[in-house]
N, C-alpha and C positions, 0 to 999 in steps of 0.2 A: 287051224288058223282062220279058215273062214268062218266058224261061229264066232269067234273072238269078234274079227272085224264088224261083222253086223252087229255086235251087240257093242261095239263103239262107235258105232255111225251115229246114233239118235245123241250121245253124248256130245258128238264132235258139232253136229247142224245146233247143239244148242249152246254149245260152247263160242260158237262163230256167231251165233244171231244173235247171240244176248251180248255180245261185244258191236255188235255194227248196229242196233239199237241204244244201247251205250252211249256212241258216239253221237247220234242223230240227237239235235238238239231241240225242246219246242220252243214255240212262243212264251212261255213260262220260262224258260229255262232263259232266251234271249233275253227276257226283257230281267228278271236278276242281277243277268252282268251286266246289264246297261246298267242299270241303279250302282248296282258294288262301284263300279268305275265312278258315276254320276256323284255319289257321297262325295268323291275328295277332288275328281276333277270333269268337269259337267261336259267342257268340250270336247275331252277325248272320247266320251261317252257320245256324245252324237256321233263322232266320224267312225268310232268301233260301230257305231248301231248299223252305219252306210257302207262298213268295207266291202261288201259284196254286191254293194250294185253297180252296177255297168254306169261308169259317168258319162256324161256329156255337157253341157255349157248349161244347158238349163239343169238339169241336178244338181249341180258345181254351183248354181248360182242361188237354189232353193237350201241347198245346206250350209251357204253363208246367211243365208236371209234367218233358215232358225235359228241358226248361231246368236246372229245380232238381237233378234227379240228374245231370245234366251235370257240374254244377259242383262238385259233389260230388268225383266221379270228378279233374276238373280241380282242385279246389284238394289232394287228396289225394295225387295219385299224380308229383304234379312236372313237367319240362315236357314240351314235345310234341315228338318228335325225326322226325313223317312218319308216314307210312302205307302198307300196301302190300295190292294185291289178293292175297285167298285165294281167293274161289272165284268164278265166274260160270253162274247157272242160268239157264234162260227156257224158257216155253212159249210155243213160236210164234214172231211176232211182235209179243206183246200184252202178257206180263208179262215182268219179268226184276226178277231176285235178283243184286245183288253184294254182297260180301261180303268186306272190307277190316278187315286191323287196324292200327289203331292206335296206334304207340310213344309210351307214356310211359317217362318213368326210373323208375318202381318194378314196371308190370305194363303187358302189353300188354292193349288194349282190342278187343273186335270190335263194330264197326257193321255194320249190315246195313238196305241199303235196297232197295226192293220197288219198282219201276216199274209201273205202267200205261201201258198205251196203246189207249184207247178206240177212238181215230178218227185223228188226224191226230202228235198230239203226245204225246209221254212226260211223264207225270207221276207223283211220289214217291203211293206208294200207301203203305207202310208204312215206318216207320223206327225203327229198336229197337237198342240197342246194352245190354254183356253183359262182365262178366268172367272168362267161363270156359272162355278159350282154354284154360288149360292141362288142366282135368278133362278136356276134349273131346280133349283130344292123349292123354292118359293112355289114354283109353274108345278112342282108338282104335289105341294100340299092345295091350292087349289083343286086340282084332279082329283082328288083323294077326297075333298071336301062335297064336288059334283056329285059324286059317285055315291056320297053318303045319304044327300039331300035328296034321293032320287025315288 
């Protein structure tokens, strides 16, 4: 019986790891559901992004405020044709920066959202969104042009 059992231990730690990583979600992973949600309805997509932070009055009052410029942006610029990753940063294993735009029919949108990870689990630390892909494409065909001329 006990060679049995050791030779099902290594089976069993990788039957339980590979389900408790499974669950463990990344930044990748969060920012998906945010869009899946986001396609058909953009508000519940911000407060799903916020369920797990600890509110307080200023939180409370920061996620009405991107709500309202959200909608802005959304009843402005016509409808939402998807999104695609531009950049991906991180220090470590603790914070990470993606950095996704966002196609509407009149301008494209950049969101940019900020992970932590404290301890066990990834959680949205900062979320800010921006319409100045195109100055940012301009500022950086200049740089590109320095760089040439040099």
């Amino acid at each position: 019986m006990k060679p049995l059992f050791l030779l099902l231990c290594p089976v069993l730690i990788f039957v339980f790891t590979g389900k408790v990583k499974a669950q463990q979600q990344t930044p990748a992973d969060i920012s998906k559901k945010f869009f899946d949600t986001y396609a058909t309805k953009p508000m519940d997509a911000i407060d799903q992004l916020f369920v797990d932070v600890k509110k307080n009055k200023q939180v409370n009052d920061d996620i009405t405020a991107i709500k309202k410029n959200l909608k802005v942006i959304i009843d402005q610029d016509g409808a939402y044709n998807g999104y695609e990753l531009l950049t991906e940063k991180g220090i470590n294993n603790t914070l990470k920066l993606l950095s996704y735009m966002v196609k509407y029919d009149k301008q494209p949108v950049r969101f940019i959202f900020i992970f932590y990870k404290p301890k066990d689990a990834w959680k949205i630390y900062t979320f800010q969104f921006n319409t100045n892909l195109d100055d940012e494409l301009t500022n950086a065909a200049g740089v590109e042009l320095l760089r040439e001329n040099k």
